[in-house]
C-alpha positions in Angstrom: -18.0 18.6 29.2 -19.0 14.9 28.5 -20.4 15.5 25.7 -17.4 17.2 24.8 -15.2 14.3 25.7 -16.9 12.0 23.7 -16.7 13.9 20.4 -12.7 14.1 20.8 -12.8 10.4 21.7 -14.3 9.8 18.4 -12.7 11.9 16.3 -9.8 10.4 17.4 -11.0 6.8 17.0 -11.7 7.7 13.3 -8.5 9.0 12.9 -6.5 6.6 13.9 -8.9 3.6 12.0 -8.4 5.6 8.7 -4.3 5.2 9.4 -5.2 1.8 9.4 -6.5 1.1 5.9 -3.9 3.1 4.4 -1.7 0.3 3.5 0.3 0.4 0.1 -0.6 -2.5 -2.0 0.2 -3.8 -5.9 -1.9 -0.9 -7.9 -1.9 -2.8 -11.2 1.4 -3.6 -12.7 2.9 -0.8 -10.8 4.2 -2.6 -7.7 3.3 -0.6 -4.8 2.5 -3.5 -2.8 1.7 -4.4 0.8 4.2 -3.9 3.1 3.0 -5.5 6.7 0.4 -2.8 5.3 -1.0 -0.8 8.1 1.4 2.4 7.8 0.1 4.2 10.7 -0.2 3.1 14.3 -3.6 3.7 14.9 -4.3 2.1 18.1 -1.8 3.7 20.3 -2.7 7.0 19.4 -6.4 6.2 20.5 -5.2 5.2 23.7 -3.1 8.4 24.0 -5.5 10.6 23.2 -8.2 8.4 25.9 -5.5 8.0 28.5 -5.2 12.2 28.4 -8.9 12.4 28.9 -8.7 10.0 31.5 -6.8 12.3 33.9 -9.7 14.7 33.9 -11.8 14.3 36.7 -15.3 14.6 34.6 -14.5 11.6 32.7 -15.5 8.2 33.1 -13.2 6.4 35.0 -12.3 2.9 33.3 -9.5 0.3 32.5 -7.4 1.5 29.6 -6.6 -1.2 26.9 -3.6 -2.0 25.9 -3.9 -4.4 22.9 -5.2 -3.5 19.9 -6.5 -5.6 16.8 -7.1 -4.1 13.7 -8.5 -6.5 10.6 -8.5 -4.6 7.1 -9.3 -6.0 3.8 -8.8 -4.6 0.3 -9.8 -4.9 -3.4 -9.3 -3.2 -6.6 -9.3 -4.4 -10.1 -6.8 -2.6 -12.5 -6.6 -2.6 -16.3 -6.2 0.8 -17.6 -2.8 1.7 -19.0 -0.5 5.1 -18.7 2.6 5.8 -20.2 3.2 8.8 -18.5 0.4 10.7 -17.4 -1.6 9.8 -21.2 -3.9 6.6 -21.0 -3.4 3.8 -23.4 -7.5 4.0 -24.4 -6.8 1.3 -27.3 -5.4 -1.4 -25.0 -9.1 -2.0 -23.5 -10.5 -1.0 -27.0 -8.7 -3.8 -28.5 -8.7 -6.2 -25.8 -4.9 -6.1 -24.9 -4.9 -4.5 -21.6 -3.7 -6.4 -18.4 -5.9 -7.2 -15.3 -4.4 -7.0 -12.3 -7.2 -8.9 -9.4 -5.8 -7.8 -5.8 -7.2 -9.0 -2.4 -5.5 -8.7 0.8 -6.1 -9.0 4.3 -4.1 -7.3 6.8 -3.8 -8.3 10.5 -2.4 -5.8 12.6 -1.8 -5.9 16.2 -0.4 -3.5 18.7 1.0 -3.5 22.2 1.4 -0.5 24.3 4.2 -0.6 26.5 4.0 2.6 28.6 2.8 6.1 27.7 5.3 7.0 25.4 6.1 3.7 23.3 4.0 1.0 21.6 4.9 -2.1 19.2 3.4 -3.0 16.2 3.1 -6.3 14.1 1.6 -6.7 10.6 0.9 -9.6 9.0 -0.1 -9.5 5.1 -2.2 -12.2 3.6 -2.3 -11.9 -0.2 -4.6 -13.5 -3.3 -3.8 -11.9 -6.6 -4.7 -12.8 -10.1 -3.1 -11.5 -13.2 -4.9 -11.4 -16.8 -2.9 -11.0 -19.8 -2.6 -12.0 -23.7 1.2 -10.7 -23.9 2.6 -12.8 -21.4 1.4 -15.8 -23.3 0.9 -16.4 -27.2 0.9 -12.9 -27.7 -1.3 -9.6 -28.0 -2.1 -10.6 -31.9 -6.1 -10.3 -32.4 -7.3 -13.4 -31.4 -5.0 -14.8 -28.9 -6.4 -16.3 -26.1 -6.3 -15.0 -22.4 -4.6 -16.8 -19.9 -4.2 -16.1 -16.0 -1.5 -16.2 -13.5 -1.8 -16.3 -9.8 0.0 -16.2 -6.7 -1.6 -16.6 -3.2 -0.3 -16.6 0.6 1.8 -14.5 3.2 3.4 -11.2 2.0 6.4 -9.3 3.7 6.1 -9.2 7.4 6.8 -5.6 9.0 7.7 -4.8 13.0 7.0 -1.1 14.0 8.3 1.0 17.3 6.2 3.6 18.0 6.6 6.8 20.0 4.8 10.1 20.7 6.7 12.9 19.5 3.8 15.5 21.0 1.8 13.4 23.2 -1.7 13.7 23.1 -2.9 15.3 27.2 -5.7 16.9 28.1 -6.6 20.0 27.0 -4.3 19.8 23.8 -5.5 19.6 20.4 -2.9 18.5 18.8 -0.6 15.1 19.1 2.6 13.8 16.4 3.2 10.1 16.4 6.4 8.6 14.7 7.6 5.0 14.0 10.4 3.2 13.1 10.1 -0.5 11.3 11.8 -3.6 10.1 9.8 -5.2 6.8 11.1 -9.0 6.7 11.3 -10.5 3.3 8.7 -13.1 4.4 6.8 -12.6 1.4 7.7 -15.3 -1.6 9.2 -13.2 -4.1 10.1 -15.9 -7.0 6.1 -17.4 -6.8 5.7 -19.2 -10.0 2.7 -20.2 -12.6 2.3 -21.6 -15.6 3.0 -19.8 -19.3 1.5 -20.7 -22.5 4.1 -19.9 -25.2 4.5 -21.2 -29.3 6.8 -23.6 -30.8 6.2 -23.5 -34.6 2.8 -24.9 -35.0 3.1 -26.2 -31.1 1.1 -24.4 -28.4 3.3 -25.6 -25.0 3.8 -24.3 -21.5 6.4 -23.9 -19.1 6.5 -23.1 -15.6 8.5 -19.3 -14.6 7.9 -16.5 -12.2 4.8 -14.3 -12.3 5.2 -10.8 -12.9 6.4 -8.4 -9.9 3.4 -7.2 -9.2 1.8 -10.2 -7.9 4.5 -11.5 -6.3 4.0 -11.6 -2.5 6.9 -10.2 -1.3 9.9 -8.3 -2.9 13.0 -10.0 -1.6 14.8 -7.5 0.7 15.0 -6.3 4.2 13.7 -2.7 4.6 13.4 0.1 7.2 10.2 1.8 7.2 9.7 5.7 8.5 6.8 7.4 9.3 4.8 10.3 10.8 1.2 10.6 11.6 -0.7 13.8 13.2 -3.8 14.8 14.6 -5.4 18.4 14.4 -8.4 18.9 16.6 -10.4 22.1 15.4 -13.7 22.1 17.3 -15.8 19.6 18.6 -16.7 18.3 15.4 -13.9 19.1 12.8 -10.1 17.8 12.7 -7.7 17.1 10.4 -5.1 14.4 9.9 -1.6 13.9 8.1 0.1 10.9 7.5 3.3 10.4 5.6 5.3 6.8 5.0 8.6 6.2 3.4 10.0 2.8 2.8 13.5 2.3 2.2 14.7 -0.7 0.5 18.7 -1.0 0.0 19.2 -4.1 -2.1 19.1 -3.4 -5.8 17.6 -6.6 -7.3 16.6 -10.1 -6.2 17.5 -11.8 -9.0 14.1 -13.4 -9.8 14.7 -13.8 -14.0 11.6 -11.5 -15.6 11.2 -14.2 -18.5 8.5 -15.6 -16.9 10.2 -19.3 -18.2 11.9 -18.4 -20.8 15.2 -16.8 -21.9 16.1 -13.0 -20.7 16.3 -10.9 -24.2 20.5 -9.5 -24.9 18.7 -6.3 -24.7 16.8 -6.6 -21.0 21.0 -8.1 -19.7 22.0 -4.8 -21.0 19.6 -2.9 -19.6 19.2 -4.9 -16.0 15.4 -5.4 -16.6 16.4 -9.2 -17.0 15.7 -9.9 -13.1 13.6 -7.9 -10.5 14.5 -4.6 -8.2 13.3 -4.6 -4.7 12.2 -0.7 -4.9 11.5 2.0 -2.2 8.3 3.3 -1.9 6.0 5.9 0.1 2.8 7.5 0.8 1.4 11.2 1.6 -2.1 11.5 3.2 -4.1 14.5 4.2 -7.7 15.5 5.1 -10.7 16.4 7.5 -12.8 14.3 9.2 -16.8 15.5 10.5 -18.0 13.4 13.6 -21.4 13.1 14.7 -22.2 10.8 17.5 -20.8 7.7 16.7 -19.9 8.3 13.2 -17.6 10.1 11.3 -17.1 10.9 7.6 -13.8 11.9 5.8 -12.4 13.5 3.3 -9.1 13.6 1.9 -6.2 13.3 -1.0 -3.6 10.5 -0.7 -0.7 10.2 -3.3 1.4 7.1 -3.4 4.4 6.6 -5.3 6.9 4.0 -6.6 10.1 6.0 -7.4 12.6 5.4 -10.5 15.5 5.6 -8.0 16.1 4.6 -4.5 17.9 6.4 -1.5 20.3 3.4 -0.8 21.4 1.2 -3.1 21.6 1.1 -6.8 18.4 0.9 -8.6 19.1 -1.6 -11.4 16.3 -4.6 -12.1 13.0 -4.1 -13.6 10.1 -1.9 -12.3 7.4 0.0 -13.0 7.5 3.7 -11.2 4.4 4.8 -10.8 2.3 7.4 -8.6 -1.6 7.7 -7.7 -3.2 10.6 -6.5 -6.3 10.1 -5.3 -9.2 11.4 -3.5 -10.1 9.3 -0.4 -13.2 9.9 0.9 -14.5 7.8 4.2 -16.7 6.6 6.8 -16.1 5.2 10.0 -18.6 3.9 13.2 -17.9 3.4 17.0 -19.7 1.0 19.0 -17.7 0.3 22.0 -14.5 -0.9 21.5 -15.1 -1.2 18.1 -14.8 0.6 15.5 -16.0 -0.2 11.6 -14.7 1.5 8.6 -14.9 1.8 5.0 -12.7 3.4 2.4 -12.5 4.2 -1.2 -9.6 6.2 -2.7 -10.2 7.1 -6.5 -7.8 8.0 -9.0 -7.5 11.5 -10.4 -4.3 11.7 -11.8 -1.9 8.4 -12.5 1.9 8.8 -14.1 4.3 5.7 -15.3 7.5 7.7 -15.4 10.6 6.3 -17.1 12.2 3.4 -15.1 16.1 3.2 -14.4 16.1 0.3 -17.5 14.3 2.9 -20.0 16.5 5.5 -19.0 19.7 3.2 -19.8 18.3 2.8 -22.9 17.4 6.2 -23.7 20.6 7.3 -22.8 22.4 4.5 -25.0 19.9 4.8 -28.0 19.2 8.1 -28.1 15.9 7.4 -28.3 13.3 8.2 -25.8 11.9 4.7 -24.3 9.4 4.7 -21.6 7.2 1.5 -20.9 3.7 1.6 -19.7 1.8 0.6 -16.5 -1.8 -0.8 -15.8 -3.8 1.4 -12.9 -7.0 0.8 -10.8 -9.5 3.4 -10.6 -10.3 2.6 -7.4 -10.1 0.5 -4.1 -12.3 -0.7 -1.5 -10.9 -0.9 1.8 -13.1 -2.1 4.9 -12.4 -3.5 8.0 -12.7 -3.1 11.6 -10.7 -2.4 15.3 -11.1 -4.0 18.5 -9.6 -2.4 22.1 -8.8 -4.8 24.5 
């Protein structure tokens, strides 16, 4: 029966880590950033499922925690370009092709209240770098490559947390949803320097960086999501997560001339200043436990829609989607636990945008722009119970 207990205490542990490193971040010029990143509340549910086991007269009798701290850091690199589901394979070919650098920290703490409720506050830290020709003199052969960067705290989120099916002992199943307020702490009209021509005259000029390294987005939003837990035997189970954000305001009028002048054609279109889009995730999988580790594997789509559920959806952006498969491993040591994760990219789409389908509409010409996508991301970290 202990042994027993212990497996279930682990699978949980690793269930609940892996929710946190499931943050939405900037993948490439698709802006699917963080969001006070940590979209499932991991913690609370590990003490759920513990504080079920704890009622059975077998297991070891201890102090429940009821903080948790969860640290998670991220990196990916993206350059490849999609317009629609095809890759742009001449942009790296000839050297045109953006590069998106992302790294982020997210510190995530969580409260338990009582055994149904629990808070949770996220707090994004955010270093990105952006590579580009076009931006500056242009993607003519040649052209130098200049950077842009923006650095510091992203967009702030505040989660309530309740068990819908509460984990107890002898169940195998639990169902976890949250509520949350993301605060527009994020800078969302960070600035850099552009190189740009005047005649003969190479000169510069000081204007927002593109949206997908800004650090926040501009607007208040309301987060919703659902996470679950599937035990299956003493070593299998399988997890679900889903996440929506919903983000009202239409644009936050951050000009997209990076300096310069907004184009007749991007005023006509709306792509002349910056949307503050919705956005969500999907994750499903299995986990294996052994001892004190774990190993997962799963698929996890996330998405940047064309158009919102509130609001109107004028402004530039780049929709986008990633489906990916997300394999993992995770170790316990006490009231720790240390993770690693590395979704890769099987299938990426840049659908047309609200703008391009203005235009299409108007023109009667198909218009479609195109997005820069990782292949991959690193996500480690660690958990602490106290």
């Amino acid at each position: 029966m202990k042994r027993i207990l212990i497996n279930i205490k682990l699978v949980a542990a690793f269930f609940l880590i892996i929710g946190s490193s499931v943050e939405l971040s900037a993948q490439g010029c698709v802006a699917i950033r963080t969001v006070g990143g940590l979209n499932t509340m991991e913690h609370s549910m590990m003490h759920g499922m513990m504080n079920g086991m704890m009622h059975d007269s077998n297991a070891q009798k201890m102090v429940e925690p009821k903080w948790d701290l969860n640290i998670n850091g991220r990196y990916f690199k993206s350059y490849k370009h999609f317009n629609g589901t095809d890759e742009q394979t001449q942009r790296v070919a000839e050297g045109t092709d953006v590069r998106n650098f992302s790294r982020t920290m997210d510190i995530f703490l969580v409260r338990k209240l009582n055994e149904k409720w629990s808070i949770g506050f996220d707090l994004p830290l955010l270093y990105n770098e952006r590579s580009s020709l076009y931006e500056h003199l242009g993607n003519t052969k040649g052209n130098p490559r200049f950077a842009t960067f923006s650095q510091g705290l992203g967009d702030i989120r505040l989660t309530a947390y309740k068990w819908l099916i509460a984990p107890k002992q002898g169940a195998k199943g639990n169902l976890l949803g949250g509520v949350g307020l993301k605060m527009p702490t994020g800078n969302y009209k960070a600035e850099d320097i552009y190189n740009y021509k005047l005649g003969t005259n190479t000169l510069t000029r000081k204007g927002p960086v593109d949206q997908s390294i800004q650090l926040g987005d501009g607007g208040w939003g309301l987060s919703l999501e659902l996470n679950a837990f599937r035990q299956l035997n003493n070593a299998f189970s399988v997890y679900g997560n889903t996440y929506y954000l919903i983000n009202p305001k239409g644009n936050n009028g951050v000009s997209t001339a990076r300096g310069g002048i907004p184009s007749a054609t991007a005023i006509k279109y709306t792509s002349d200043v910056m949307s503050v889009p919705d956005q969500y995730l999907l994750r499903a999988g299995t986990n294996w436990t052994t001892n004190a580790f774990t190993l997962s594997m799963g698929a996890r789509y996330e998405c940047i829609p064309a158009k919102d559920l509130i609001g109107d959806n004028t402004g530039f952006r780049r929709p986008g989607n990633v489906l990916a498969i997300e394999p993992g491993a995770n170790y316990s040591y006490k009231n720790f636990n240390f993770y690693l994760y590395a979704p890769v990219a099987i299938r990426r789409e840049r659908p047309q945008s609200y703008p391009d389908i203005l235009r299409t509409n108007d023109t009667k010409v198909f218009s479609r722009g195109d997005a820069a996508f990782a292949d991959y991301t690193i996500s480690l970290g660690f958990g602490y119970r106290f």
